[in-house]
C-alpha positions as CSV (number, residue, x, y, z in Angstrom):
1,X,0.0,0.0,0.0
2,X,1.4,3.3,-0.7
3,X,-0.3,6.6,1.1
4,X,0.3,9.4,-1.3
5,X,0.7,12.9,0.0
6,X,-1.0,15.6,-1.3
7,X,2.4,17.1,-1.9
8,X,2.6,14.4,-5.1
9,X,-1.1,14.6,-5.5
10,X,-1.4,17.9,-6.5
11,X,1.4,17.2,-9.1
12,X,0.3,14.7,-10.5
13,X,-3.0,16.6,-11.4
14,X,-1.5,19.6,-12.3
15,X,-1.4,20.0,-16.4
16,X,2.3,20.9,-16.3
17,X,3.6,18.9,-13.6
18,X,6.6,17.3,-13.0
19,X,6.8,14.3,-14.6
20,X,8.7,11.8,-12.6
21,X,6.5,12.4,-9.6
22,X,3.0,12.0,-12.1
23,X,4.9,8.8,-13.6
24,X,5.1,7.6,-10.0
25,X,1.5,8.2,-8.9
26,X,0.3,6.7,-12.0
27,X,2.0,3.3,-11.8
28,X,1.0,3.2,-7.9
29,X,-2.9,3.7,-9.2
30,X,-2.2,0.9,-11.8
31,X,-1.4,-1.4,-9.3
32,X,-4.4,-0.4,-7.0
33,X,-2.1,0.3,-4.4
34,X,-3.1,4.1,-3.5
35,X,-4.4,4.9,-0.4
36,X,-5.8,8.5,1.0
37,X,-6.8,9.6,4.3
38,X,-9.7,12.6,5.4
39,X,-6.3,15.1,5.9
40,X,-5.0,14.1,2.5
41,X,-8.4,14.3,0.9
42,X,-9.2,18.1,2.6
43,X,-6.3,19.1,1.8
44,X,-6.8,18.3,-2.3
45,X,-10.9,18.5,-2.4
46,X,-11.0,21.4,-0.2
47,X,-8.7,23.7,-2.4
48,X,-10.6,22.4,-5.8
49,X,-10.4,25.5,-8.6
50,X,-14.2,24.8,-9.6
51,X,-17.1,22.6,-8.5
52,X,-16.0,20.6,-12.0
53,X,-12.8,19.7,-10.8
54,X,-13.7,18.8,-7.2
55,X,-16.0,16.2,-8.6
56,X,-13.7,14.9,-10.9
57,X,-11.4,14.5,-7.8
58,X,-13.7,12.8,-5.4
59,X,-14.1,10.5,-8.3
60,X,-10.8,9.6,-8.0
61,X,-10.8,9.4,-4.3
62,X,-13.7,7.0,-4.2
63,X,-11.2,4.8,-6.2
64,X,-8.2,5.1,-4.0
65,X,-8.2,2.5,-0.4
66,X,-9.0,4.4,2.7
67,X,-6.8,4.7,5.4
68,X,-9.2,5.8,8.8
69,X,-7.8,8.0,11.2
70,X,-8.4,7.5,15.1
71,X,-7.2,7.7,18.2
72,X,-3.6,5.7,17.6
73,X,-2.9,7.9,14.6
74,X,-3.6,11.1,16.5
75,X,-1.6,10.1,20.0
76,X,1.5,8.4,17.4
77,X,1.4,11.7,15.5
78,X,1.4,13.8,19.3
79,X,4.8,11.5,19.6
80,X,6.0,12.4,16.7
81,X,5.6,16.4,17.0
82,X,7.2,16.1,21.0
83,X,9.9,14.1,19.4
84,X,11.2,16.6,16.8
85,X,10.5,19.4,18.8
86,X,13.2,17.9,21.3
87,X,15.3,18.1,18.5
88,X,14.9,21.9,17.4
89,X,12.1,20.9,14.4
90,X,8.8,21.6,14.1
91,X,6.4,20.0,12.0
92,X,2.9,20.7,10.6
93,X,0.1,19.0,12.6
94,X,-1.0,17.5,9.3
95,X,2.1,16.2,8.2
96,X,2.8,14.1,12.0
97,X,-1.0,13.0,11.7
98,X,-0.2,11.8,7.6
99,X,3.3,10.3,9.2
100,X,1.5,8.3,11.5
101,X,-1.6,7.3,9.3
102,X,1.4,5.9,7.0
103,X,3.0,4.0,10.1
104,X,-0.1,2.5,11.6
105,X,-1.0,1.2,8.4
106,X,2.5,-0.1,7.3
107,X,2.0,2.1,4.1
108,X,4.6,3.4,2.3
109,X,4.5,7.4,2.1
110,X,4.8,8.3,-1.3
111,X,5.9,12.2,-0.8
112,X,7.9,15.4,-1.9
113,X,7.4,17.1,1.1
114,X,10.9,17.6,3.5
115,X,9.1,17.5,6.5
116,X,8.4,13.6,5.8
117,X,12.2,12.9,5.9
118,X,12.7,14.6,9.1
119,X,9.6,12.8,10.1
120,X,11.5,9.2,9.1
121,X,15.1,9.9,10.9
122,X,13.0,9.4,14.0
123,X,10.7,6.9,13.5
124,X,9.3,3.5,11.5
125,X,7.9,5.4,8.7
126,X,8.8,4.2,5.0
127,X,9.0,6.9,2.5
128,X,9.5,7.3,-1.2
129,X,10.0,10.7,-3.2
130,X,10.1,10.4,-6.5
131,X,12.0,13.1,-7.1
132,X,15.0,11.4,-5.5
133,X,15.2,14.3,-2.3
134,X,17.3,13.2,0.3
């Protein structure tokens, strides 16, 4: 299973996208292995351009597996957060609670977001950014 980020979502919808992260998504959607969760769909449907296009999207979200979010997600990604911030970093609330969806779930995180590797140097979670970032 691979969660994908909206950070590689939004590319690969975007008309002019970069290509090596849209090659990525696509083959992960071939396989069926996608998976989404309610932050990573707000985050995409939520900022839709037009009513048009958020259908469109939810049509492709409907497709994708669904990771649920509860109470181990949310206390894993409170870890997370009071882990970094011993370390000097802070990370977005929504990035820890993504981390930990992709952790619980023994998903890979399919990403291009920095955050996500700062996330990893601490903990379990599996990531892949298709534009090679270390």
């Amino acid at each position: 299973m691979i969660l994908a980020d909206s950070s590689v979502l939004i590319e690969y919808y975007r008309p002019r996208g970069n290509t090596a992260v849209q090659d990525a998504v696509a083959a992960a959607i071939a396989n069926d292995s996608v998976a989404v969760n309610g932050i990573i769909q707000v985050e995409i449907l939520g900022f839709a351009g037009s009513e048009r296009e958020r259908s469109m999207l939810a049509a492709d979200f409907s497709a994708f597996h669904w990771l649920s979010l509860g109470s181990k997600e949310f206390a894993l990604a409170a870890d997370l957060g009071f882990r970094l911030r011993r370390q000097g970093l802070t990370v977005p609330a929504t990035d820890l609670i993504i981390a930990a969806s992709a952790i619980s779930s023994r998903a890979e995180l399919m990403h291009s977001d920095s955050h996500f590797r700062q996330i990893a140097t601490i903990s379990d979670l599996v990531c892949r950014d298709p534009l090679g970032a270390t």
